[in-house]
Backbone as CSV, one residue per row, in Angstrom:
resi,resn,N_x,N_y,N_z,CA_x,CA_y,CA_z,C_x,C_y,C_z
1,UNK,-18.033,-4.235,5.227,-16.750,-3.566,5.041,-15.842,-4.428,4.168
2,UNK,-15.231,-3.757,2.712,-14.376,-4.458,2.371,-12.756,-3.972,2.688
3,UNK,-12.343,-4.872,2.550,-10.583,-4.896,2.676,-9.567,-5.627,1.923
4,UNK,-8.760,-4.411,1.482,-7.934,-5.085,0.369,-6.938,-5.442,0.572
5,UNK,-6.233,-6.625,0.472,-5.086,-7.042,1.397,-3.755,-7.422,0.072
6,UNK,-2.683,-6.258,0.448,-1.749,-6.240,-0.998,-0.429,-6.865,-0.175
7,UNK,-0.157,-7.769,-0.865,1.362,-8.120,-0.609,2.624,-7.636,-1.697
8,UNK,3.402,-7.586,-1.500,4.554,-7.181,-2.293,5.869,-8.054,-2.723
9,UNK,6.157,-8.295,-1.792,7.384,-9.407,-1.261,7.557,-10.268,-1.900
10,UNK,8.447,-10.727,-2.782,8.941,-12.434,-3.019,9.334,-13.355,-2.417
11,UNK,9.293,-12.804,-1.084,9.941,-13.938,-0.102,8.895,-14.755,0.347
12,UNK,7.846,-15.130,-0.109,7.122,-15.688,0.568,6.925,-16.352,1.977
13,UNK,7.434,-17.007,2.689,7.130,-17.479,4.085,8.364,-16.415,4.894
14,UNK,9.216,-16.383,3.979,10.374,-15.716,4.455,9.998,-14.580,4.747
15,UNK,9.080,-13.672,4.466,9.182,-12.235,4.218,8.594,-11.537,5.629
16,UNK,9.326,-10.618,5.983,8.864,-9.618,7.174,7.283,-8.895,6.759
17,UNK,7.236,-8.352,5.766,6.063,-7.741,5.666,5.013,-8.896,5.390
18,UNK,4.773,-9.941,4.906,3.879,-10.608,4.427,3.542,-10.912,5.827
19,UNK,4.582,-11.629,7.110,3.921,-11.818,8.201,3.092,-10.560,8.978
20,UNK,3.645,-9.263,8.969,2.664,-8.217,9.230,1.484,-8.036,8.438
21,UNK,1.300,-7.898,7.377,0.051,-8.327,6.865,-0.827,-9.040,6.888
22,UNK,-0.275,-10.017,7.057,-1.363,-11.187,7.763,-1.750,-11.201,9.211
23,UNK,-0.979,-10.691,9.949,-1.259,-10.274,11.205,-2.145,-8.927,11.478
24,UNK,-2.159,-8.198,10.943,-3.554,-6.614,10.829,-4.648,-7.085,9.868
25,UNK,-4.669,-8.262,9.042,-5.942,-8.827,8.093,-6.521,-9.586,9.572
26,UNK,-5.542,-10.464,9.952,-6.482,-11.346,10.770,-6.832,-10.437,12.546
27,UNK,-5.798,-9.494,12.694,-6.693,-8.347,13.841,-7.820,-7.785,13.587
28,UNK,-7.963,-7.072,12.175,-8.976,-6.061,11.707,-10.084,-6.859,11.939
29,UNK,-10.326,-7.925,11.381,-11.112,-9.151,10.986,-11.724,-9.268,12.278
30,UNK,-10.974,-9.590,13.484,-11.056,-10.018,14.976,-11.687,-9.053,15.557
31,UNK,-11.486,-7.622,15.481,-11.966,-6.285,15.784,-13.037,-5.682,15.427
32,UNK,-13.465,-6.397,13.625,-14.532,-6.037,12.814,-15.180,-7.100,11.862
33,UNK,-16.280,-7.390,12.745,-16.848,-8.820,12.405,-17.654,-8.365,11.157
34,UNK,-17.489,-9.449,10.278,-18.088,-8.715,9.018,-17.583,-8.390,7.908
35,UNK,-15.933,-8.270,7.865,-15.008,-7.459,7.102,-14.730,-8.991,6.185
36,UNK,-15.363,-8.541,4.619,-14.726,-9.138,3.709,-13.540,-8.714,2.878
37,UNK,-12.739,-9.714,3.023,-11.033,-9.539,2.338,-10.669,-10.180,0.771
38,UNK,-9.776,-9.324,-0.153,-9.653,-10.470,-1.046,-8.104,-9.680,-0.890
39,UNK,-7.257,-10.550,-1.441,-5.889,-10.256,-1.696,-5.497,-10.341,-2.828
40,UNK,-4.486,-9.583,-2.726,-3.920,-9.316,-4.044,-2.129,-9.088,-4.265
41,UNK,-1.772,-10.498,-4.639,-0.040,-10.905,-4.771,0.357,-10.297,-5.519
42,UNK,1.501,-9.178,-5.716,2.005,-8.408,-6.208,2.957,-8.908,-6.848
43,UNK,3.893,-10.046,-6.168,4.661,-11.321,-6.101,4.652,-12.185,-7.295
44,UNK,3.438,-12.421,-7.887,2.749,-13.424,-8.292,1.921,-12.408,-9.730
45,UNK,1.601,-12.608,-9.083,0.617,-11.201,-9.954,0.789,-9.763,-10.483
46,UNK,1.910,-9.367,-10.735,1.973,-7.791,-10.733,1.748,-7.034,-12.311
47,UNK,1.149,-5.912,-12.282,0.962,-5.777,-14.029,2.326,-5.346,-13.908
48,UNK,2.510,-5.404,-15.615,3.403,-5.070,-16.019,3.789,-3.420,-16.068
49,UNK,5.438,-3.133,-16.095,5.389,-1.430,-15.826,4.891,-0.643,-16.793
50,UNK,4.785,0.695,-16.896,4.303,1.128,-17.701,4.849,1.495,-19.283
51,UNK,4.409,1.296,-20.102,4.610,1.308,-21.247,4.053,1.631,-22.147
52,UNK,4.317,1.950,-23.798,3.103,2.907,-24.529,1.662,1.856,-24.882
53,UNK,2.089,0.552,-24.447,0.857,-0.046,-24.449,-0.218,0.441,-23.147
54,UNK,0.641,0.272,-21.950,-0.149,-0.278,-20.959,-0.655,1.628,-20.140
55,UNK,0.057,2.803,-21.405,-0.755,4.006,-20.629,-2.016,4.730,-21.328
56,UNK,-2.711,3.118,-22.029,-3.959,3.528,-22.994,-5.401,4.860,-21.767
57,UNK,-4.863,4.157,-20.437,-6.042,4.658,-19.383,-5.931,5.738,-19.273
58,UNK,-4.807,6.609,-19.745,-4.838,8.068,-19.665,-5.532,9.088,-21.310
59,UNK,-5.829,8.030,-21.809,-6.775,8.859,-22.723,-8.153,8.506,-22.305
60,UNK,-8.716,7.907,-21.676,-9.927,8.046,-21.309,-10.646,6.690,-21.436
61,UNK,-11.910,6.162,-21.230,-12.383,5.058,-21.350,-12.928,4.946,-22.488
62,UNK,-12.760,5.881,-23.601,-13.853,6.084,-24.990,-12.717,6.147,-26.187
63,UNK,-11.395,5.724,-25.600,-10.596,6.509,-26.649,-10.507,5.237,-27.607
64,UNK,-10.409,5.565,-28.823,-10.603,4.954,-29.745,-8.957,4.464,-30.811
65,UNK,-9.080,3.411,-31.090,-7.826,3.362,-32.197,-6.631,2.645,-31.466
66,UNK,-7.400,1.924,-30.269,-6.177,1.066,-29.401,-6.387,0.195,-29.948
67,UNK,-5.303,-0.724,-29.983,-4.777,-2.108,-30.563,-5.027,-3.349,-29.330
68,UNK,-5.042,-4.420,-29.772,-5.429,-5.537,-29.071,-4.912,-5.473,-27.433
69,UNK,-3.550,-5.266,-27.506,-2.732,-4.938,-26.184,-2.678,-4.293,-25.663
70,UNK,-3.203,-3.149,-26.037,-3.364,-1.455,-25.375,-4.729,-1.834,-24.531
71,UNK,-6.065,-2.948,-25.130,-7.246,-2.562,-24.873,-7.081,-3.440,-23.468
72,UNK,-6.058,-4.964,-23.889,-5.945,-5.753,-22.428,-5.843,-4.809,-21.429
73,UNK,-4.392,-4.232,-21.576,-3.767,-3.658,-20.417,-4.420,-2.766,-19.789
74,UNK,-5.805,-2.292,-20.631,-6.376,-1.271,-20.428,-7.138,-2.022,-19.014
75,UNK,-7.533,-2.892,-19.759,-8.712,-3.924,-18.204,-8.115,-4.267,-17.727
76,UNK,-6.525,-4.449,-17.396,-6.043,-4.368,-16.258,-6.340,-3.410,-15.322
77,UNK,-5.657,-2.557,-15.758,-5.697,-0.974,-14.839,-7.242,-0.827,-14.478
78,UNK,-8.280,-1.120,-15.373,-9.421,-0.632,-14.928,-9.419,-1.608,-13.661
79,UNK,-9.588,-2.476,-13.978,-9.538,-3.974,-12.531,-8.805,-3.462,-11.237
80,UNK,-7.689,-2.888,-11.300,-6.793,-2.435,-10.216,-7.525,-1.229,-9.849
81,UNK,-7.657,-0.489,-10.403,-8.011,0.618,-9.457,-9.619,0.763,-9.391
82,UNK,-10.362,-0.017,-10.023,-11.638,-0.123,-9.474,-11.587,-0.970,-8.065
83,UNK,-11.168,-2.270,-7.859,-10.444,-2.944,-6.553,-9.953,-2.031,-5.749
84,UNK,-9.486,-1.145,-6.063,-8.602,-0.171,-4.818,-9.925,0.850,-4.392
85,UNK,-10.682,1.408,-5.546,-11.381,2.412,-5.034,-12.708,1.265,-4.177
86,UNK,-13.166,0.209,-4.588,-13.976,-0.821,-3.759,-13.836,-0.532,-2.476
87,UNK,-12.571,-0.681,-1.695,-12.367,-0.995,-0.862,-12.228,0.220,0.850
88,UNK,-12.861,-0.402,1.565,-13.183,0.580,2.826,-11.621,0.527,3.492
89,UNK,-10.603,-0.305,3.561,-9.386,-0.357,4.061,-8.562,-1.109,3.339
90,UNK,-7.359,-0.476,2.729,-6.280,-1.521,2.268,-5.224,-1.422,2.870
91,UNK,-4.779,-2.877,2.902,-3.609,-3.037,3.588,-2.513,-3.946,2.841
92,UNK,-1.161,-3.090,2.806,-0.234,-2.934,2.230,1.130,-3.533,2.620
93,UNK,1.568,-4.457,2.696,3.061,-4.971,2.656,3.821,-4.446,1.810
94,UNK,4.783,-3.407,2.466,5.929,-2.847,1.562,7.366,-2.725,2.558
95,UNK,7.838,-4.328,1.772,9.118,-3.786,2.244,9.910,-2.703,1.725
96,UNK,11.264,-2.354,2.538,12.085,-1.094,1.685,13.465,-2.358,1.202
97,UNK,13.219,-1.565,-0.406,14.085,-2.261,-1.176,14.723,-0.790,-1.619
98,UNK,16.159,-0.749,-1.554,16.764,0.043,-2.062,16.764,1.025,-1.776
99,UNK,16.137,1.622,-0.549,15.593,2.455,0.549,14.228,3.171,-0.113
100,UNK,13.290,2.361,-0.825,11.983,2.703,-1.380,11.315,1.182,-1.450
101,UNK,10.398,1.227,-2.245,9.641,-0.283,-2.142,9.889,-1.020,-3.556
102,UNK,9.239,-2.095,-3.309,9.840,-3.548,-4.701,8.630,-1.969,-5.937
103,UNK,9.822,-3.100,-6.720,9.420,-2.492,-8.508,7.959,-3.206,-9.039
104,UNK,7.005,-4.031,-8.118,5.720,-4.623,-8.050,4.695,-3.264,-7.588
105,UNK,4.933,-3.512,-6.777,4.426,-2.197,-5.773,4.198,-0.796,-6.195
106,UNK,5.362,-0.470,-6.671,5.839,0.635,-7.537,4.442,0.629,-9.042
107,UNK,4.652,-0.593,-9.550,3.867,-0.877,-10.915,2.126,-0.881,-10.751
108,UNK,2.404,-1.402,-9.313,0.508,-1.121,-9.258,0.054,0.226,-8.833
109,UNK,1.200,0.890,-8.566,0.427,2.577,-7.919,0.307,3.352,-9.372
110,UNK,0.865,3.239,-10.020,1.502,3.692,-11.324,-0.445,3.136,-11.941
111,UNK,-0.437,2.088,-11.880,-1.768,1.606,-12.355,-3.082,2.549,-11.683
112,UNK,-2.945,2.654,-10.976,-4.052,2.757,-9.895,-4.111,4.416,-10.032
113,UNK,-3.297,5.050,-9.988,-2.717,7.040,-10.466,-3.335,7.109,-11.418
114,UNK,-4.734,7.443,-11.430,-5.515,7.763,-12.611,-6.034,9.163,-12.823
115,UNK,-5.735,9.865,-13.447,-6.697,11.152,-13.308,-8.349,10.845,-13.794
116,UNK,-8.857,11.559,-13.254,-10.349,11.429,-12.568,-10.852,9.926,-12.129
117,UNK,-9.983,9.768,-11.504,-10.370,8.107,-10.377,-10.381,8.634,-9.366
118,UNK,-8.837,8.508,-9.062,-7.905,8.621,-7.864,-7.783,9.903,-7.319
119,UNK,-7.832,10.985,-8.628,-7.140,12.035,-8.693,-7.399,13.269,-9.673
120,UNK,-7.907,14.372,-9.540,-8.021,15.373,-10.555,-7.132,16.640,-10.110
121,UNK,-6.786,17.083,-11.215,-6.345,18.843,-11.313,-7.815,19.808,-11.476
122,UNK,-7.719,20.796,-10.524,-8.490,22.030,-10.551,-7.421,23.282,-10.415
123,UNK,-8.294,24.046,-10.455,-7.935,25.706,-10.389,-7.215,25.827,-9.382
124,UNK,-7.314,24.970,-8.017,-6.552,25.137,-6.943,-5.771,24.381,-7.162
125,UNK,-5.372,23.461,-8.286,-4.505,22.252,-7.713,-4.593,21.171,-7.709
126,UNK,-3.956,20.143,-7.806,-4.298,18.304,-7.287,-5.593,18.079,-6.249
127,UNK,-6.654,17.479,-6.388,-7.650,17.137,-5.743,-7.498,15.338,-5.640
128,UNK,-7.241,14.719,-4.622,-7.747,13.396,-4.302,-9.164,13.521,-4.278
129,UNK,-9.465,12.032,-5.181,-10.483,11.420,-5.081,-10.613,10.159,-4.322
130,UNK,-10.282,9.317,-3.679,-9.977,8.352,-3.054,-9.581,8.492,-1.832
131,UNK,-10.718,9.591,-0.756,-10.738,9.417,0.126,-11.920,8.461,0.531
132,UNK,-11.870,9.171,2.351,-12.341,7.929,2.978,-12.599,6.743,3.288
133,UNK,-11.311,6.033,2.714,-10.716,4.647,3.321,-9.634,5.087,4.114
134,UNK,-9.198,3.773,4.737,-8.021,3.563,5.682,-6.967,2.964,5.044
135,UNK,-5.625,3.421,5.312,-4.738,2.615,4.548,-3.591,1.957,5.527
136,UNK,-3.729,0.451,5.495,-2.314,0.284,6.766,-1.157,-0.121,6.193
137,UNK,-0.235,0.874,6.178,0.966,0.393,5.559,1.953,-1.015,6.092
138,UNK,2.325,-2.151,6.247,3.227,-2.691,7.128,4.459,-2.812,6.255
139,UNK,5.441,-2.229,7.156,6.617,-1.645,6.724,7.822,-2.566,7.051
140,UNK,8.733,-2.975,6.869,9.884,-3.742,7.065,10.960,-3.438,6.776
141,UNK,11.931,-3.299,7.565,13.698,-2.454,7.274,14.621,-3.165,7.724
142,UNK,15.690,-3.308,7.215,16.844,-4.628,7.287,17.118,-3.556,8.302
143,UNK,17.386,-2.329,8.480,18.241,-1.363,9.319,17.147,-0.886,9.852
144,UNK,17.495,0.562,10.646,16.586,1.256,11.803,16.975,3.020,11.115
145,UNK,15.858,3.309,10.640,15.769,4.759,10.219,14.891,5.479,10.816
146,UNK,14.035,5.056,11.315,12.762,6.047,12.280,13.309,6.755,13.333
147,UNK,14.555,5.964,13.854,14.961,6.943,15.065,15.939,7.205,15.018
148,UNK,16.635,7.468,13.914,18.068,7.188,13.393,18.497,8.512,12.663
149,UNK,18.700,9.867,12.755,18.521,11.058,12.414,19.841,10.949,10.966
150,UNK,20.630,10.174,11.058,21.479,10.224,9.821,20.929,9.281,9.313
151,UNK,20.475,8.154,9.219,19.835,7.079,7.836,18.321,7.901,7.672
152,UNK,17.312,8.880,8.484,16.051,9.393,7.970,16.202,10.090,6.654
153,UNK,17.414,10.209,6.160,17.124,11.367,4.698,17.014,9.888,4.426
154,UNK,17.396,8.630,4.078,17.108,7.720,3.313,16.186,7.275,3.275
155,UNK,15.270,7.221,3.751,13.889,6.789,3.823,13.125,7.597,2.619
156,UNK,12.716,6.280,1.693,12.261,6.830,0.289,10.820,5.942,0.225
157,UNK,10.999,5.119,1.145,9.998,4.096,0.994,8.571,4.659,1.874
158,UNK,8.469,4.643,3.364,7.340,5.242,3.756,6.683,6.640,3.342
159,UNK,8.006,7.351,3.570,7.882,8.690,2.798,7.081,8.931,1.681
160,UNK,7.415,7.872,0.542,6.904,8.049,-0.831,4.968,7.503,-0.901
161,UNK,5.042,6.376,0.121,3.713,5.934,0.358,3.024,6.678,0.899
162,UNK,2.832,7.468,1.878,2.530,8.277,2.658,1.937,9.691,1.585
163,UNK,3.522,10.138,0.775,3.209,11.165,-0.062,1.560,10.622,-1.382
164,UNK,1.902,9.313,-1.673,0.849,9.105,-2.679,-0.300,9.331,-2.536
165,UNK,-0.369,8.281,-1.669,-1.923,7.789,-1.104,-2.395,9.192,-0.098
166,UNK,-1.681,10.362,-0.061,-2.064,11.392,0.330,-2.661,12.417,-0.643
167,UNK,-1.690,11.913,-2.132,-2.281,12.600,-3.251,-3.607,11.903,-3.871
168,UNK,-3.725,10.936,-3.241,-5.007,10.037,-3.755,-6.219,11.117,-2.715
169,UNK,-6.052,11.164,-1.781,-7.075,11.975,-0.876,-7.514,11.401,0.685
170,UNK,-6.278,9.987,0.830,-6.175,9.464,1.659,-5.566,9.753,2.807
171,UNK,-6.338,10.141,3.992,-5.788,10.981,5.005,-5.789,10.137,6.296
172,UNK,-6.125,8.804,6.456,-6.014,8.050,6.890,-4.943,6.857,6.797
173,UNK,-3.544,7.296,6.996,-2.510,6.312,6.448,-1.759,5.842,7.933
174,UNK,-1.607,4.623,8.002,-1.035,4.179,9.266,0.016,3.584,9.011
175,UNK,0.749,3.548,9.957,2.281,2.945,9.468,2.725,1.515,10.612
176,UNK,2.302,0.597,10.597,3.461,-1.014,11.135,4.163,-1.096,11.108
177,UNK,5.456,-1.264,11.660,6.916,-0.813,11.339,7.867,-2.043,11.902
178,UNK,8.058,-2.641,11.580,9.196,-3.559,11.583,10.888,-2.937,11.605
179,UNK,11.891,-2.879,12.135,12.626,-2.351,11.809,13.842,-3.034,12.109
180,UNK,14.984,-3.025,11.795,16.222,-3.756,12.201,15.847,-5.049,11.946
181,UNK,15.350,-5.592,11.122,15.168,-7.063,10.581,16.743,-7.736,9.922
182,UNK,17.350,-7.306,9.783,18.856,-7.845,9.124,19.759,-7.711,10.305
183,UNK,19.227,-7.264,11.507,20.181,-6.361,12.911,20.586,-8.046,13.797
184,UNK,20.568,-8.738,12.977,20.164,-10.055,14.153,18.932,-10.692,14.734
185,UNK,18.851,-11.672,15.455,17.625,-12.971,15.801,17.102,-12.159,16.576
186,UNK,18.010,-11.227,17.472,17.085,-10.503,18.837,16.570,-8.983,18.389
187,UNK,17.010,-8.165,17.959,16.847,-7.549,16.631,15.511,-7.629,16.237
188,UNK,15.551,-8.839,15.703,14.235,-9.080,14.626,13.064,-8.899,15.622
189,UNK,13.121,-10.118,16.672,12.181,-10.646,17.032,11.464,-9.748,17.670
190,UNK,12.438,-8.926,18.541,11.928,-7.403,19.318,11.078,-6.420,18.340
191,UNK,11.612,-6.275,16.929,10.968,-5.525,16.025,9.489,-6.004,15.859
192,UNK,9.423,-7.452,15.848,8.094,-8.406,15.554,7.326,-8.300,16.754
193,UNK,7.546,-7.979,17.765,6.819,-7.849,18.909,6.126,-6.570,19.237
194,UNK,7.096,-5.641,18.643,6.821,-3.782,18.916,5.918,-4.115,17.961
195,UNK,6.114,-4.938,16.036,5.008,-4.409,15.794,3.779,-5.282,16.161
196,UNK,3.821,-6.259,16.493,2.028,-6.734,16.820,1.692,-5.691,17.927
197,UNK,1.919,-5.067,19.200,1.687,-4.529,19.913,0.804,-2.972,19.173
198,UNK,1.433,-2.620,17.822,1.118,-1.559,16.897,-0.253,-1.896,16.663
199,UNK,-0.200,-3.487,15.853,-1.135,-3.552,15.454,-2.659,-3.850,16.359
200,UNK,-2.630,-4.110,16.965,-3.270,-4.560,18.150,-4.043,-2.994,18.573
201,UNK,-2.916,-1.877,18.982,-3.947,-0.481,18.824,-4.231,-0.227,17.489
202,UNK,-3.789,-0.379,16.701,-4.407,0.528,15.430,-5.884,-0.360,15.336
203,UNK,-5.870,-1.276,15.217,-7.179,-2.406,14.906,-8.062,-1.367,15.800
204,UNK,-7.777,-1.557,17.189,-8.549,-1.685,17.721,-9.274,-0.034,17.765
205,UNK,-8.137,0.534,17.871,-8.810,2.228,18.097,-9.212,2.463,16.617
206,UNK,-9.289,1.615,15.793,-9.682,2.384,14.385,-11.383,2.360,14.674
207,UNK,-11.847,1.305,15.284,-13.179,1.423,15.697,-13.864,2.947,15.875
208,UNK,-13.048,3.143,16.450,-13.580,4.659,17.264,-13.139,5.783,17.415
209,UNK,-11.679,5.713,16.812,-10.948,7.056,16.390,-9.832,7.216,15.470
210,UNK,-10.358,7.196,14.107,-9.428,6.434,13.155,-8.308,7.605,12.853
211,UNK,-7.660,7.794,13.430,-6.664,8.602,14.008,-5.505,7.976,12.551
212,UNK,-4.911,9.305,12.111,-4.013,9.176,10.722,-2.249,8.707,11.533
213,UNK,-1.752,7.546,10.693,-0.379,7.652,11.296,0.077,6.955,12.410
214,UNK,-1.059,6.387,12.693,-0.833,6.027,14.012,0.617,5.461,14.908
215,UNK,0.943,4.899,14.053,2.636,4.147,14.539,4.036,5.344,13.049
216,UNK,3.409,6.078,12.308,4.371,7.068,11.521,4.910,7.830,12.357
C-alpha cells in the first residue's frame, strides 16, 4: 500500500495541521503494516501557479512547439499527478487560510486537474478518474465553523476539498478536524485531543469499513 503524505503549512513545528498529519501517517502505518509513505512539502516545494507556461498539460502529452519552460513545467505536473494517481491513500494537511486553504495547496490541485488523468467529460457529464483511494483530509481552524450555523456559509476550505477530490472520483474523503486553534491553550489542546481520538477510528475502521467522511 502506498501513501501520500501532503503538507501545506509554513509553519513548520508550529503548524496545527502538520501535527495532524503526522499523527494519521504514523496511525495508518500502526494499523497497516506494510504501508509505504513518501511526502510531499508544499511549504518547501510547491509548483508554481498556473501560467501560459506551466498549462502546456492541457494540450496533451504529444503536443508539439513547447518551448524549454513549457516542456519543464510540463514534468512537473506529469510528476504530481502521476504521484497522486500512485497512491492507495493520501493524506492532506490543509489549513483554512482566508476561510479556504494556502495558495500551495491550491497550486498543486490545479496541477494534478487533468483531463483524462483525474478527470474526463462524457455525454453524461464530468467522470472522475481517480477513484478508489482514500483521502484524509486534516483540517485546522483558528475559529469553530462545524457547529457554528452563522460562520458554516464561510467554510470555503473543507467544502472546496471535499467538492474536488469528489470531482476526481474520490468517494472516500475523511475529514480530521482541529478547530478553535486561535480560541486559546484550552481551546487548542481539547481540539488536539478530539482530533487524535478521530484519528484513531478512522485508521482503524478503514481496515474494514472504509466508510466516506468519517469525522465531515
Amino acid at each position: 500500500m502506498k501513501l501520500l503524505h501532503i503538507d501545506s503549512s509554513p509553519l513548520g513545528t508550529n503548524s496545527v495541521s502538520r501535527q495532524l498529519t503526522e499523527r494519521v501517517v504514523a496511525q495508518w502505518q500502526a494499523t497497516h503494516p506494510g504501508t509505504t509513505v513518501e511526502h510531499l512539502d508544499l511549504a518547501q516545494d510547491a509548483p508554481t501557479h498556473l501560467s501560459i507556461d506551466s498549462l502546456g498539460f492541457r494540450l496533451g502529452p504529444k503536443a508539439e512547439g513547447l518551448t524549454d519552460v513549457q516542456r519543464r513545467e510540463n514534468e512537473i505536473s506529469e510528476k504530481l499527478v502521476s504521484q497522486f494517481l500512485a497512491a492507495d491513500v493520501v493524506v492532506i494537511g490543509a489549513p483554512m487560510y482566508n476561510f479556504s486553504v494556502p495558495s500551495q495547496l491550491k497550486a498543486w490541485i490545479d496541477r494534478v486537474a487533468q483531463a483524462g488523468r483525474t478527470f474526463t467529460y462524457t455525454e453524461k457529464g464530468p467522470k472522475g478518474l481517480a477513484g478508489g483511494k482514500t483521502v484524509i483530509i486534516a483540517s485546522s481552524r483558528g475559529g469553530v465553523y462545524s457547529t457554528n450555523p452563522a460562520m458554516a456559509g464561510l467554510d470555503h476550505q473543507e467544502s472546496y476539498l471535499k467538492t474536488v477530490f469528489g470531482f476526481f472520483g474520490v468517494t472516500d474523503v475523511r475529514f480530521v478536524r482541529a478547530e478553535g486553534v486561535a480560541m486559546g491553550d484550552a481551546v487548542k489542546t481539547q481540539a488536539l485531543s478530539d482530533a487524535d481520538v478521530t484519528i484513531k477510528a478512522l485508521t482503524t475502521s478503514a481496515a474494514n469499513q472504509p466508510t466516506a467522511a468519517i469525522a465531515a
